[in-house]
N, C-alpha and C positions, 0 to 999 in steps of 0.2 A: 791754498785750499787744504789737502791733507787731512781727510777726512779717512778715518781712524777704524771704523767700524760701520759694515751699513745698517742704517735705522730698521729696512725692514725684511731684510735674511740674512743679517748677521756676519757678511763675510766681510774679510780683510781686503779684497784685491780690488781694485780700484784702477784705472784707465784714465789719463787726462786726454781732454778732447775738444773740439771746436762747434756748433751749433749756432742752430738760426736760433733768438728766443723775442718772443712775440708778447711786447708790453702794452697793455691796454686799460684805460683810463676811462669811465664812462661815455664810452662805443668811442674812445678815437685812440687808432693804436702807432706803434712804432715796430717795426719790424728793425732787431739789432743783429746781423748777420758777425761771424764768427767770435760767438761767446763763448771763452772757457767754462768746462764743467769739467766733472769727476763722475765717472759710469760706474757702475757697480759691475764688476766682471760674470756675477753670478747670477745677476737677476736683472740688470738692466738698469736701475735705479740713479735717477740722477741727482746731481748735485749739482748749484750754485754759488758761490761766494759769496756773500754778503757786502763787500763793498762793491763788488761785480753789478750787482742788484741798483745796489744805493744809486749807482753812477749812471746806470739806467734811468731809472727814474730821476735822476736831476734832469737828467739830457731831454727826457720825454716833457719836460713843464718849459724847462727851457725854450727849445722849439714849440709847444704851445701858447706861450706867455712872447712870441717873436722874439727875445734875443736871443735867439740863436738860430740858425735857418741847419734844415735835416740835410743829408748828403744829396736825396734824390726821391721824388714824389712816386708810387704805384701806386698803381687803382686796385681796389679790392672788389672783386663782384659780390654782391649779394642777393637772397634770394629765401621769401618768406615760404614758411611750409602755410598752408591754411588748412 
């Protein structure tokens, strides 16, 4: 990653770290539990890698299109405002 500068306050310092990130694809999602990023030390700001990303999204069509089955199924509640 080594991401250089932050986009939006500028600073240098920078954090690698682990995260849940939540890929979603016309309302069906993937929840990908410890994904590297880059925090921004000074404002919080995150970063993703790019083939980090990429590899996500193969995974998510994969498991869509069945070759490939996901680690493990959770239900998501939902709930319309009216």
């Amino acid at each position: 990653m080594s991401q250089t500068k932050c986009n939006f306050c500028g600073s240098d310092r920078f954090e690698i770290r682990r995260t849940e990130y939540l890929y979603t694809h016309k309302g069906n999602y993937l929840l990908v539990p410890n994904t590297p990023v880059e925090v921004c030390l000074n404002c919080g700001m995150v970063y993703y890698d790019v083939s980090v990303l990429k590899k996500i999204k193969e995974r998510f069509f994969a498991i869509h299109n069945k070759t490939e089955k996901p680690d493990r199924y959770i239900e998501m509640p939902s709930k319309a405002f009216s």
